[in-house]
N, C-alpha and C positions, 0 to 999 in steps of 0.2 A: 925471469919471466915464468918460467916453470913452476919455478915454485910458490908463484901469486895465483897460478892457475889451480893448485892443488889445494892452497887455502881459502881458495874462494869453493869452489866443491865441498871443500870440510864443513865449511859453515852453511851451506845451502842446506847437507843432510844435516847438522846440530841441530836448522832451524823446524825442520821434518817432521825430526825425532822428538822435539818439545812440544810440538802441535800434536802430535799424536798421544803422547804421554798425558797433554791436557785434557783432550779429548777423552782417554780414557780416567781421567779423574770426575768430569764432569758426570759421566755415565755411572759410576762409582758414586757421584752424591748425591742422584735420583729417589727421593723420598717413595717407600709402599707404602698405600695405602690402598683401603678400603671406602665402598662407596654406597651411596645410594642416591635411586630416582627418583627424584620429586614428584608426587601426583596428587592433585584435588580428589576427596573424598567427602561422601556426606559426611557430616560429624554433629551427634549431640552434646549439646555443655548445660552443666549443672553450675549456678554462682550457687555460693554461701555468705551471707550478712549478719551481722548485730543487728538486731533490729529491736525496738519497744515500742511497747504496745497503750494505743491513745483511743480515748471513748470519741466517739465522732459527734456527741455531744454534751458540754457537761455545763447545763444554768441552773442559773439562782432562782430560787422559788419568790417571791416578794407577794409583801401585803401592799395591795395597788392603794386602797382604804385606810381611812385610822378608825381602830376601834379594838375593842377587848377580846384576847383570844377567846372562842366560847366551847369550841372542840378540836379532837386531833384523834384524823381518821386513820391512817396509818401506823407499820412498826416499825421504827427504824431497822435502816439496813433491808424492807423487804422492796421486792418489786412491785412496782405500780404500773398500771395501763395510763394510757393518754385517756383523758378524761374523767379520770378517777377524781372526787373529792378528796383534798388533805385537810384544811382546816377549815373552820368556818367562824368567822369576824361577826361579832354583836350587828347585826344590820338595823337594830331598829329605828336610829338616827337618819338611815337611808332611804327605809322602807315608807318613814317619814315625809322626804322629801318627795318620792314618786307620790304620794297620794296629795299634795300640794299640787306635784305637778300638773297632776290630772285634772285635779278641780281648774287649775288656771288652763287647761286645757279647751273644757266643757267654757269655761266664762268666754274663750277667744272665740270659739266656735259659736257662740249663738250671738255676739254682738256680730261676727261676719255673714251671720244669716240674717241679721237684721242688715244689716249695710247693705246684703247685695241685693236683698228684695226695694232699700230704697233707691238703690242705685239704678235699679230697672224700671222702677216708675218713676225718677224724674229723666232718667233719659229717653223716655217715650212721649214727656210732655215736653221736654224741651225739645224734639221733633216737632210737636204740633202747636212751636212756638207758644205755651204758657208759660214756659220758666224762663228766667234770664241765664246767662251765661257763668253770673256768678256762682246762681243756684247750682247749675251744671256741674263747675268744677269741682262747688264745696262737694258735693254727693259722691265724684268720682275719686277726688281724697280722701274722704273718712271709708269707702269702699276699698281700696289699695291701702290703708294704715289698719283695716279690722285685716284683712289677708295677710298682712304682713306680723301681725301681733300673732294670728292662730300658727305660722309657720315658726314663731320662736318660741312658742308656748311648746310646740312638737317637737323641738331641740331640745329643751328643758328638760321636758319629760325624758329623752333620749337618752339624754346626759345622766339622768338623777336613776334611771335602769340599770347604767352602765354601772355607777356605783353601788346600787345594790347586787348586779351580780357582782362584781368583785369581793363580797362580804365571802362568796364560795371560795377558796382559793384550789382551784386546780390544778390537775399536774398536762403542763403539754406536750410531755413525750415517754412512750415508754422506758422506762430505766429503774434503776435501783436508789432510793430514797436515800437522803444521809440523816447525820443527826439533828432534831430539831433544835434552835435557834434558840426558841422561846417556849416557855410555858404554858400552859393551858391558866386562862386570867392574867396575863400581860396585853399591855398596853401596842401595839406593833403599829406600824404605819408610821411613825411620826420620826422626823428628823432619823439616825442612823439606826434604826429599829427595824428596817424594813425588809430584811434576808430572812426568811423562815427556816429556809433548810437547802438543801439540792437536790439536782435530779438528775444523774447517770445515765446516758443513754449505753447499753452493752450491745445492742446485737443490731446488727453486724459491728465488729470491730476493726479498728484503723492498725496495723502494723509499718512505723515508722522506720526508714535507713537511709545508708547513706552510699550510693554506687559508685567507688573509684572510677578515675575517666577514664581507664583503661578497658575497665569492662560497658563503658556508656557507652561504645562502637557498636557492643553488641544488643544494647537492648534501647536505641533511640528508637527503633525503628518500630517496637511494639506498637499494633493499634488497638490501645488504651482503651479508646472514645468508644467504637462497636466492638470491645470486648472481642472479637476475633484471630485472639493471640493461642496458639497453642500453648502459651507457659504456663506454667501452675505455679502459686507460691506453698510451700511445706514451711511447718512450724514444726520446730522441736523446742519441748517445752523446759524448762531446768530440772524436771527431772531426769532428762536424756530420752521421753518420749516423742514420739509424735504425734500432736493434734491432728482429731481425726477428720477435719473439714477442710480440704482444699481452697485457696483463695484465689485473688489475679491481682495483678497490680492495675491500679486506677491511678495514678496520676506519678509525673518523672518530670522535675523538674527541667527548664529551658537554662538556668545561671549554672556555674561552675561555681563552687564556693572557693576563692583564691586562699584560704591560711590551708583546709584540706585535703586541697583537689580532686574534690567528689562532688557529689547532685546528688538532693535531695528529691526521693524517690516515697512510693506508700502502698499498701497494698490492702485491702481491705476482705475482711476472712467472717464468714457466718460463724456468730455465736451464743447460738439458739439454745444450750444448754446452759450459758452464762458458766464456762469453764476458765474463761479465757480475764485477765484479771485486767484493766487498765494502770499502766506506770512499771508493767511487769518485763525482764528480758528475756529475749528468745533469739531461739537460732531460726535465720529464714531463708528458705532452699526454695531457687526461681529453678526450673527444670521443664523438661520438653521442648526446649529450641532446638532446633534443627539447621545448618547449614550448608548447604547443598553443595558449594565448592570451597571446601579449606583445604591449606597445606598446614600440614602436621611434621615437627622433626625432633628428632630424640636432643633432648635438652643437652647431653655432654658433645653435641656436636658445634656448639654456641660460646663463640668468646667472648671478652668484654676488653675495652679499654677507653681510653677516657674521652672517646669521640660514642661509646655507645656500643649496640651488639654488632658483631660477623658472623660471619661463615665463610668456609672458603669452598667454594665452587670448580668442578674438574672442568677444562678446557682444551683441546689443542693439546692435549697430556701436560697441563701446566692448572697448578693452582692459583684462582683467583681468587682476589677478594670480594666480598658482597657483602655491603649494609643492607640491616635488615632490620622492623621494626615487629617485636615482640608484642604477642598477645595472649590470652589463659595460658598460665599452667593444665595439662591435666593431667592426667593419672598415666602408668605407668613410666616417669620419664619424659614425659613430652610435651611438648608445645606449641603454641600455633605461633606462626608468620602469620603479619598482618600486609606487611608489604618486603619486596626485595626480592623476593622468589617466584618462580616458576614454575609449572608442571612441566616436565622434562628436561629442570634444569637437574644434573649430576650433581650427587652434596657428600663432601668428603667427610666421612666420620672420625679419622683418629689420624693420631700423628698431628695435633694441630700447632701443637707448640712450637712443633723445629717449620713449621710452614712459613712463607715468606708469598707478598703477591705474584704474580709470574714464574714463581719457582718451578723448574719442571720433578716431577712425579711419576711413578711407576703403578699403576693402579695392579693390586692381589689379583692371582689369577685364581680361580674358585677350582 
């Protein structure tokens, strides 16, 4: 009996001594680390894009007319004003038809002044019952068919104007002229003949891209419409310079394009020296946003694994895990959270690899 009494005591301290032994392994495998506090700071961000460069308007000159080229006012390749003559079309088949016009104009107009002076004296006699009702009617139809006739004789005429001025062929918008089409003494107007040349509109110019959806968080919210954005768009041009006129974005697509997962985005840039080439590539720098509460964390404190990024978070002196949804790179090292984090949540810097969720931690004493 004694000696069941002594082996039960043996094993009570065995069982003592293992719990304490563990205890101090446990203490023994408390990860140091080093930390840092989460805090919202204003922060400015700069994107950079490929972007090329589009005329925001580029038509076709046409001969409205058929008839023989008879000059050609411009030099290729220069710039032209809205309203400028470019060519001018043989009119005198046109100028033909307005002088028809006009004569059949003058004939409509004096047979409806003969109408409505009889239409007035027998509607005064058929008042004081001399005429018959027949009378009446005929007087008030050949009065409504003279007025009817001078109103399309004034169409005619309208019409046969319009075709002489088109013999002028002008330009509708300022730009740069291309090359002519046709000849001076060709025949233009008729069947597939009728493209004289083009006309370029340059200033202002369209700079076209494409904004990943990652960075569309950041610039949905621009207001485009009353221009009231502080962003600027920067051109850097292929020779590594920077054009020297500031732009804004005017228009940011609402679709996602699903094969690149980016929005088609435009930015439109004065180019009033005509430096600026259309179909040409550039670098394009959106800059001056402002955001009044980001969290910012040094990029090597960020894991990956095939659910996406972490961090791990101090706790209760224990490391947690925390999903979190990345947003800009920026410069030195760091990056924004877009969601997961907190200001004043504690963010473990190093030692991440031997980390584990709940794991308890020793945090550096400074």
């Amino acid at each position: 009996m004694l000696q069941r009494s002594i082996a039960s005591i043996a094993i009570v301290f065995l069982l003592f001594a293992c719990s304490d032994k563990q205890d101090s392994n446990n203490a023994q495998q408390a990860i140091t680390i080093n930390t840092q506090k989460i805090q919202e700071q204003p922060l400015k961000l700069n994107f950079e894009y490929p972007a090329r460069l589009r005329s925001i308007q580029n038509i076709d000159i046409y001969a409205r007319v058929e008839g023989v080229l008879l000059e050609q006012y411009f030099t290729e390749g220069a710039v032209v004003q809205a309203g400028d003559k470019l060519f001018k079309i043989d009119p005198k088949r046109y100028q033909a038809r307005v002088d028809i016009a006009k004569a059949q104009v003058e004939s409509a107009a004096a047979n409806f002044d003969r109408a409505t002076k009889d239409w007035q004296r027998v509607e005064r006699l058929y008042k004081q019952g001399v005429l018959t009702i027949d009378q009446h009617d005929q007087s008030l139809y050949s009065y409504r068919n003279a007025r009817a006739a001078l109103s399309n004789a004034k169409a005619a005429l309208q019409d046969a104007l319009i075709d002489l001025e088109y013999t002028d062929v002008m330009a509708n918008i300022t730009g740069r002229v291309g090359m002519r089409r046709y000849d001076v003494g060709s025949l233009v107007g008729q069947g597939g003949n009728s493209v004289l040349t083009t006309l370029t509109q340059l200033n202002p110019i369209y700079a076209e891209f494409s904004i990943p959806s990652s960075d569309f968080y950041f610039l949905k919210n621009l207001d485009i419409e009353r221009n009231q954005s502080n962003a600027n768009v920067v051109l850097i041009l292929g020779n590594g310079m920077q054009y020297e006129h500031k732009g804004r974005i005017d228009f940011i697509d609402s679709v996602l394009d699903s094969q690149t997962s980016s929005i088609r985005a435009r930015a439109i840039i004065d180019n009033s020296e005509l430096t600026l080439v259309p179909n040409d590539f550039v670098s394009l720098y959106i800059e001056g946003l402002e955001f009044a509460k980001a969290i910012a964390i040094p990029q090597t404190a960020v894991m990956q694994d095939e659910q996406g990024s972490y961090v791990f978070v101090l706790k209760d002196n224990q490391a947690n895990l925390v999903r979190i949804k990345l947003g800009k790179t920026l410069p030195n090292g760091r990056v924004m959270v877009l969601s997961g984090l907190q200001a004043n949540d504690v963010l473990i810097l190093d030692n991440l690899s031997r980390l584990k969720d709940k794991m308890p931690v020793n945090v550096q004493k400074s």
